[in-house]
Structure formats: C-alpha cells, structure tokens
C-alpha positions, -999 to +999 in steps of 0.1 A: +576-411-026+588-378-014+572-347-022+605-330-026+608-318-061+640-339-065+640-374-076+660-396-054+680-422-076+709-446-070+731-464-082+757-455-107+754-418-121+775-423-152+757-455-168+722-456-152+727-487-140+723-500-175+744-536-182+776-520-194+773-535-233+739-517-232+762-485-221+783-489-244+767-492-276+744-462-265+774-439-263+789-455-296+754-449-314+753-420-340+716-417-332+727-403-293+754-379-308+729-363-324+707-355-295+736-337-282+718-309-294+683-316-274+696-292-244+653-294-230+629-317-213+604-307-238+630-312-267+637-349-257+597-353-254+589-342-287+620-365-297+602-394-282+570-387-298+582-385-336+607-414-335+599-444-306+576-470-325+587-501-296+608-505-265+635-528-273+669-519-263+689-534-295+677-530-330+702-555-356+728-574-336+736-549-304+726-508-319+714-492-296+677-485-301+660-449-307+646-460-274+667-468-250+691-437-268+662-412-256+663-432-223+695-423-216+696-388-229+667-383-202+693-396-178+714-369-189+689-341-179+685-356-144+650-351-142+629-339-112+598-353-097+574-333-115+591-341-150+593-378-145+553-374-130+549-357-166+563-389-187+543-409-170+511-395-171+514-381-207+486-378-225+500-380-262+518-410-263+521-447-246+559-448-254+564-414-233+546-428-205+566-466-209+601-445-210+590-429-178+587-463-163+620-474-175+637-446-160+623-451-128+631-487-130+665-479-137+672-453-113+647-445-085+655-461-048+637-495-050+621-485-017+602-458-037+591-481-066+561-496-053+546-455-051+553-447-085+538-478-101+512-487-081+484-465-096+491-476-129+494-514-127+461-520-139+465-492-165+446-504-204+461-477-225+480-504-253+514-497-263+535-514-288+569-530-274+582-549-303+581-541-336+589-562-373+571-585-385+550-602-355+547-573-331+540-574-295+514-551-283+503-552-242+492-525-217+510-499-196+494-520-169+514-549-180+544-528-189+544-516-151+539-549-137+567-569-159+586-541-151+582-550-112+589-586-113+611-592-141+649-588-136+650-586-179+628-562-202+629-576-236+662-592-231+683-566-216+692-572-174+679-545-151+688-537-120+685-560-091+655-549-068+668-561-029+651-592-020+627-582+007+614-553-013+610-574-047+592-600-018+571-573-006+565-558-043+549-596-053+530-600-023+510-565-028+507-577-066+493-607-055+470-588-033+458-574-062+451-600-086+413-603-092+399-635-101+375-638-135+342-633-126+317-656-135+294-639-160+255-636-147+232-661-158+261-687-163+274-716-148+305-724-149+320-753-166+313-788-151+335-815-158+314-846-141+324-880-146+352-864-162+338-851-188+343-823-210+312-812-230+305-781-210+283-754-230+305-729-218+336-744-227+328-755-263+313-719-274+347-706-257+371-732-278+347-731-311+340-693-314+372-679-297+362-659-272+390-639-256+391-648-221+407-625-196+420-635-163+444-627-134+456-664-124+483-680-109+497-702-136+529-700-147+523-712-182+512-686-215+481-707-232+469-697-270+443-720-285+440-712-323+408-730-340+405-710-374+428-683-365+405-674-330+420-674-298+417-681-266+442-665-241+454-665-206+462-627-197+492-641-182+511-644-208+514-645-250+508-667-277+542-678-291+530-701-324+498-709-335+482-729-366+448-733-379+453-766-390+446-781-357+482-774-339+486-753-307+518-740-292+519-733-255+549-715-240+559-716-204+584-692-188+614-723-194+601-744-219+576-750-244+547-779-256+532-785-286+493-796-284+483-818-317+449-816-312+435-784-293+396-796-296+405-825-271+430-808-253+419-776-254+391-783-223+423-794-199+440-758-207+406-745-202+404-761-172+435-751-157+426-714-163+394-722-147+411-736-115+390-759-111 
C-alpha cells in the first residue's frame, strides 16, 4: 500500500464496481436521497453509527439496504488513505470498520488488498451481518477473510480479484491457518479397532464444548445434543434439533444426520484429521 495520502482505486467511478441491479436500486432508494445532505466524512460516520444493525445489501425483495446506501455515499466522498485507515480501525463500531472493508473490496487495486487486510484477518471484535429472526453474528477476522476469497458477500457478486493475485491471496491465507492445539494434559482422541469411545470425544459431543479450529474441510459441522453445539470455525450451523437430528451444510449441498451420538464421532473425527 502506498503511503501517498490518495487511495488508489479502479474500476468504474460511477458505480463502484457494484453489480448494476445493486446500482440501481441504491440510486432509486429514498434512504440515499436523503443523505444528499451528509456533505462530511464525519457526517456519513455518525450516519453509520445510528442506523447500520447488519451488512446485507437488499432488505425486502431488492431495497437497497441502510448499508450498502452509506457504502455508496462513502464512494461519493472519494475517500483518502487516512479516512479509509480511520473506518477500519474505528473504535466505536464493528459496522464502521466492516464498511471500510467493503469499500476497499470494492474499489482498491487488487494488488493492494493483501496490505490492507492482512493485519486484521485474525481480528475477534464480533459484528452482526444478518439481522431478523435468526441472525448471523461472526468476526471482523472472518468478515476480512470471506471478503478475500469469496466472489459473493451475502448474496450480492463483487468484483473479480485477477487470478494470480486471488491465488497468491489463498496461498498466504493458507500460510496462516493455525492448527488446534492439543490442550496440556490431554490426549487426543483414539479411535483403535475402530472405535469411538474416546474420553475426549464424548465430553465434547455430550457437554457441547465449542470447539475452535482453522482446518481444511470444506464442509460447515453443527452437532446440537440439547441445544449445545459443537462447531467447526469454518463455517455455520444451518438447522439444528434437540431431538436427536443434525444438519450439516457444505458449500453446494447439504446432509441430514439422524443420529448425531453415533455419527457425531465421524464429524469429530474429520475435524480432528485424523
């Protein structure tokens, strides 16, 4: 990133290189006309603070959300280096910080992503991203990293990141990814002879101890036994039951468990690598 007090962007200056029904229904909202009247970095901040409760782009159908409206209007005000530093690192909310890194996502040279997100992937502050009735809360961490390797946030297409640099981007992720320590004084879980009566493993699956991991799987595990669960980081739970029924969602598809006690130790073990 240069230390020039000028952000370098790309892409299209009139629609931030939003999709254009995205565009569109920002401009049409009634919500955006009336920031007409925020002419100030500040004014836009303070905005952000008293209104954004989640991150989606769309509220019903395809409004454009309070959101992604303040987004845009921080488009508007072509921000400078030191401003966008300031969203980021803001102290008073997680949405000003997450709006920072959707603006840079949307406009900053993909060379220069990898500078700005870098110190924050690992970031715990918690921040909600979907609101009604079932929210979705996660990390800025998380926010940063989805933000990196997905070519969607929360349904909406960003832009394309050139191949080699979304390559490279994954690779230093990768690099990064810390596996879950074994905590002193235990072993981990055996399965001899194939079986699965491991210590470890039942006072996970009975008690519900969260268990948090950076590990290759491509799946999202939940295990709900009396409304306790037991998570893989890398992902969320999409339906759970306490009367012995376990949803597990993949990134295409998803499987239902009938009987988590049994099965449970096999998800277990996968997040175990074993």
């Amino acid at each position: 990133m240069k230390q020039s007090n000028k952000l370098e962007t790309y892409g299209n200056e009139v629609t931030m290189n939003m999709n254009n029904i995205l565009y569109q229904n920002i401009q049409a909202s009634p919500y955006f006309k009336q920031l007409y009247e925020k002419k100030t970095y500040h004014e836009v901040i303070d905005e952000i603070y008293n209104h954004v409760e989640s991150l989606e782009p769309f509220l019903k159908g395809t409004t454009a959300s309070t959101a992604f409206c303040l987004l845009y209007k921080l488009w508007t005000l072509r921000l400078s280096v030191k401003q966008v530093k300031g969203l980021i690192d803001h102290t008073d909310s997680p949405h000003i910080r997450a709006l920072g890194f959707l603006y840079l996502r949307y406009v900053c040279k993909p060379a220069d992503l990898w500078s700005w997100f870098e110190p924050y992937l690992d970031d715990e502050e918690e921040i909600q991203i979907q609101g009604g009735s079932r929210p979705v809360i996660i990390t800025i961490g998380k926010v940063a990293r989805q933000l990196l390797l997905e070519n969607k946030w929360l349904g909406t297409i960003l832009p394309r990141i050139p191949v080699p640099i979304a390559r490279e981007i994954e690779q230093k992720i990768k690099e990064q990814t810390k596996p879950l320590p074994t905590p002193q004084g235990r072993q981990s879980p055996s399965y001899d002879n194939g079986r699965r009566d491991s210590p470890e493993l039942n006072d996970i699956v009975r008690r519900g101890v969260r268990a948090e991991t950076e590990i290759e799987v491509e799946i999202e595990v939940g295990i709900d036994i009396e409304e306790e669960e037991v998570i893989a980081e890398t992902g969320e739970i999409e339906t759970m039951s306490a009367g012995g029924v376990m949803i597990m969602k993949g990134k295409e598809d998803m499987t239902m468990i009938e009987n988590p006690i049994e099965e449970g130790a096999g998800v277990l073990e996968r997040m175990y690598r074993l």
